[in-house]
C-alpha positions in Angstrom: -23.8 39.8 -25.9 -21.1 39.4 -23.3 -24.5 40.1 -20.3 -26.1 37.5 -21.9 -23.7 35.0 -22.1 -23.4 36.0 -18.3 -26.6 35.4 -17.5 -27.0 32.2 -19.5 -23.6 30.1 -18.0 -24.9 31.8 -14.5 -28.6 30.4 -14.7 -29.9 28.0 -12.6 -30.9 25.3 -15.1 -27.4 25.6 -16.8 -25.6 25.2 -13.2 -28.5 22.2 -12.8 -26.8 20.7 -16.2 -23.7 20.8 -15.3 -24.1 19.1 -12.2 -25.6 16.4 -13.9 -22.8 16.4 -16.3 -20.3 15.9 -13.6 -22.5 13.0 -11.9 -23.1 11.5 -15.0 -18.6 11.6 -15.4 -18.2 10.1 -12.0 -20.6 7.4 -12.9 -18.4 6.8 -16.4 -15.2 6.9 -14.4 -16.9 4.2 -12.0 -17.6 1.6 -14.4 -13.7 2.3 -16.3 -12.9 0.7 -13.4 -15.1 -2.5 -14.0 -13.1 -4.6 -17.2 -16.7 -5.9 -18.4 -18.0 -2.7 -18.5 -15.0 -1.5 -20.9 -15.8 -4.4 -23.1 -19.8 -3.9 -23.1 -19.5 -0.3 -23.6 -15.9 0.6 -24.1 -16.4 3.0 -27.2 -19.7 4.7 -25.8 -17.9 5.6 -22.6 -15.0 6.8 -24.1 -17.6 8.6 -26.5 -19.7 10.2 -23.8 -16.4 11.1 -21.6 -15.2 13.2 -24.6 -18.8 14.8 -25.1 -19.2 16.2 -21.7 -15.4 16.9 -21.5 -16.0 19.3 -24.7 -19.0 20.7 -22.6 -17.0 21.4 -19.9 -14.2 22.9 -22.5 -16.7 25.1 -23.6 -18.1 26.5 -20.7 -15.0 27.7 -19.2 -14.1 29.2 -22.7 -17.5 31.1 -22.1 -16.9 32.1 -18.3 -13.1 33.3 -19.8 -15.0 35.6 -22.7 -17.3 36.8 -19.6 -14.9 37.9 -17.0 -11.3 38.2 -18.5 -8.5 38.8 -16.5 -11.1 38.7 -13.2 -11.6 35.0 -14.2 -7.9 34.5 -12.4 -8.5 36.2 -9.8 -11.4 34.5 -8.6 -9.7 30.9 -6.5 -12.7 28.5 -7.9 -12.4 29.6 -11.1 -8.8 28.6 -11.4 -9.2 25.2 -10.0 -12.2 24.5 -12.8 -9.6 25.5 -14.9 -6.6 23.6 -13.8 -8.5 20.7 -13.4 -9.8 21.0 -16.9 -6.7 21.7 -18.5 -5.0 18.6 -16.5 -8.4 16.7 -18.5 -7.3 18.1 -21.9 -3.6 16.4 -21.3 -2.5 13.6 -23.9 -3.2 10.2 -21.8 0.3 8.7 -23.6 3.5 9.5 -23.6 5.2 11.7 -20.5 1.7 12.3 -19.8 0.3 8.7 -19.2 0.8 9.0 -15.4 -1.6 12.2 -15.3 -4.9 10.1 -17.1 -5.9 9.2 -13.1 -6.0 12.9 -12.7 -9.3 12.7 -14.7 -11.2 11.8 -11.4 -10.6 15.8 -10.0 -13.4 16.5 -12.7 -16.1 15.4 -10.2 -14.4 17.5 -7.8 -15.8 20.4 -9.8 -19.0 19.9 -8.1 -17.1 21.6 -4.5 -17.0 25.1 -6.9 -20.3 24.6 -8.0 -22.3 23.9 -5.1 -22.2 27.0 -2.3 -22.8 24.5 0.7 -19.7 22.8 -0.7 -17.4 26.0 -1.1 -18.7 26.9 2.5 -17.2 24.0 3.6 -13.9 23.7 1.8 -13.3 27.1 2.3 -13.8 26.4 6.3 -11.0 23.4 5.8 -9.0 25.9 4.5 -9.5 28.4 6.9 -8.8 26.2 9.4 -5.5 25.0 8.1 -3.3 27.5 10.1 -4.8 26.8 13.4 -5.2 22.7 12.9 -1.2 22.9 12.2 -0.5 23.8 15.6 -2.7 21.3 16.6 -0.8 18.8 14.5 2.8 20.8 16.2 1.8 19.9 19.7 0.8 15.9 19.1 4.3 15.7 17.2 6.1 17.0 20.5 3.4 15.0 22.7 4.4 11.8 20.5 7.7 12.4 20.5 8.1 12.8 24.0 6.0 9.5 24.8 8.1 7.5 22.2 11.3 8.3 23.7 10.1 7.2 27.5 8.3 4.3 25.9 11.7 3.6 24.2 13.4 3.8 27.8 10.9 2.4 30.1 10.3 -0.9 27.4 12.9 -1.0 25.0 15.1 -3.5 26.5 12.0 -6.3 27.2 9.9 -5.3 23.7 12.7 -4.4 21.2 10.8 -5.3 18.6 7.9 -2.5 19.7 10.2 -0.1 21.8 13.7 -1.1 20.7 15.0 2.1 18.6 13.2 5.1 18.8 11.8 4.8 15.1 10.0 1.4 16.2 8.8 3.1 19.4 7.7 6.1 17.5 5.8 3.8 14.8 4.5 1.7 18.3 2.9 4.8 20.1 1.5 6.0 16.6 -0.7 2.8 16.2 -1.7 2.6 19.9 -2.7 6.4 19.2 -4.7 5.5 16.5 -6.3 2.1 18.7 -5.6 -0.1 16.2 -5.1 -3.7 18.3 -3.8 -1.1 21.1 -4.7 -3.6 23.6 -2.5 -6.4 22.8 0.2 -4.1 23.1 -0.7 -2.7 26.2 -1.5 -6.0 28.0 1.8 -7.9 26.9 4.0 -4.9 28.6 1.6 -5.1 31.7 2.5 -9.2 32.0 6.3 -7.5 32.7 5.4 -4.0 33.8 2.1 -4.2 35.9 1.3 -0.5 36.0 2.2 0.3 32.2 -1.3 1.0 31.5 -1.4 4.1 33.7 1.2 5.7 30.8 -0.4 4.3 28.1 -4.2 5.3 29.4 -2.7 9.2 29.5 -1.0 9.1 26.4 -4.4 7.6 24.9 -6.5 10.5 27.0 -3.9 13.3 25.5 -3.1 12.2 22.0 -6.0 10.7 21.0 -9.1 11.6 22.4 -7.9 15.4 23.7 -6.6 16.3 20.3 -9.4 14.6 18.7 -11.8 17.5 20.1 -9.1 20.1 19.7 -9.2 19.4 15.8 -12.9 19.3 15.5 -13.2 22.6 17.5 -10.6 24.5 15.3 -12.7 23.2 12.1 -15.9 24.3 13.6 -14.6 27.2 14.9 -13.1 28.0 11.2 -16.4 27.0 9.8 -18.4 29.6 12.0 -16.1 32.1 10.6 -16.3 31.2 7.4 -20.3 31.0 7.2 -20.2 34.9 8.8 
């Protein structure tokens, strides 16, 4: 009994359903959102929210039967699970703030898809190696905000003037958003401010850019192997 119940929650057409399922709940989710909706087809939503929750209930009761204690052990299998149990949660009481949670249900799709779990389990892979990453634009950052702070501070206090604004100023100009207003109102008093700028640009933004994309790809390679 317990091989067959295997093979049936493993089968393709029953994987194919479930998909569907979760589809079908992001589409529900979509139009809770829309107050018309709710007052069209309130009840049946609610309705078919519950049904393909109880689905859902169900087949991780049957995966549970199937694999025991090896159910834990398996990373994917716990996240259906948590995310599951968070959907089984009272939406009242100490609870209410948790009913948003409901949305990580279409995230089941990442565990049932293999091109999916390939490629969250490169993100994750590539966690260790995008943190340094992340270490050396903090010291980069850092070290820009407190010259900016020095060079500009006393004409722009209200960009440069602490080292919490210039820290916040650099951030957005690393980002380019409206960089170049910035840039040329400190070059009407400071002609060659651009030179700093145009290297803190070059280093934070666009070096680090490919930096984090080759750690990812790198960590997807891995992963894929």
């Amino acid at each position: 009994m317990t091989r067959a119940l295997a093979r049936l929650i493993e089968a393709p057409r029953v994987q194919g359903a479930l998909i569907a399922l979760i589809l079908a709940k992001a589409l529900i989710l979509g139009l809770e959102t829309f107050p018309a909706a709710m007052q069209a087809w309130g009840p049946a939503l609610v309705a078919a929210d519950r049904a393909i929750l109880g689905v859902f209930v169900v087949e991780i009761a049957a995966r549970l039967w199937v694999h025991r204690l090896a159910f834990f052990r398996d990373p994917w299998s716990v996240f259906d699970f948590a995310v599951i149990a968070v959907a089984l949660l009272p939406a009242s009481g100490a609870f209410s703030a948790l009913r948003a949670l409901r949305v990580l249900r279409v995230m089941r799709l990442i565990s049932l898809l293999p091109s999916m779990r390939r490629v969250a389990g490169g993100l994750l892979a590539a966690i260790p190696g995008l943190g340094a990453v992340i270490g050396i634009i903090a010291v980069v950052h850092y070290v820009a905000s407190v010259i900016a702070a020095k060079l500009f501070g006393e004409e722009f206090p209200h960009w440069f003037g602490t080292l919490g604004e210039s820290a916040f100023t650099m951030f957005q100009i690393m980002t380019l958003e409206d960089w170049a207003t910035i840039v040329r109102s400190v070059m009407e008093v400071y002609p060659f401010a651009w030179t700093f700028f145009v290297l803190f640009m070059l280093v934070s933004t666009f070096t680090m850019l490919n930096l984090f994309i080759a750690v990812v790809v790198s960590a997807m390679q891995r992963e894929a192997s």
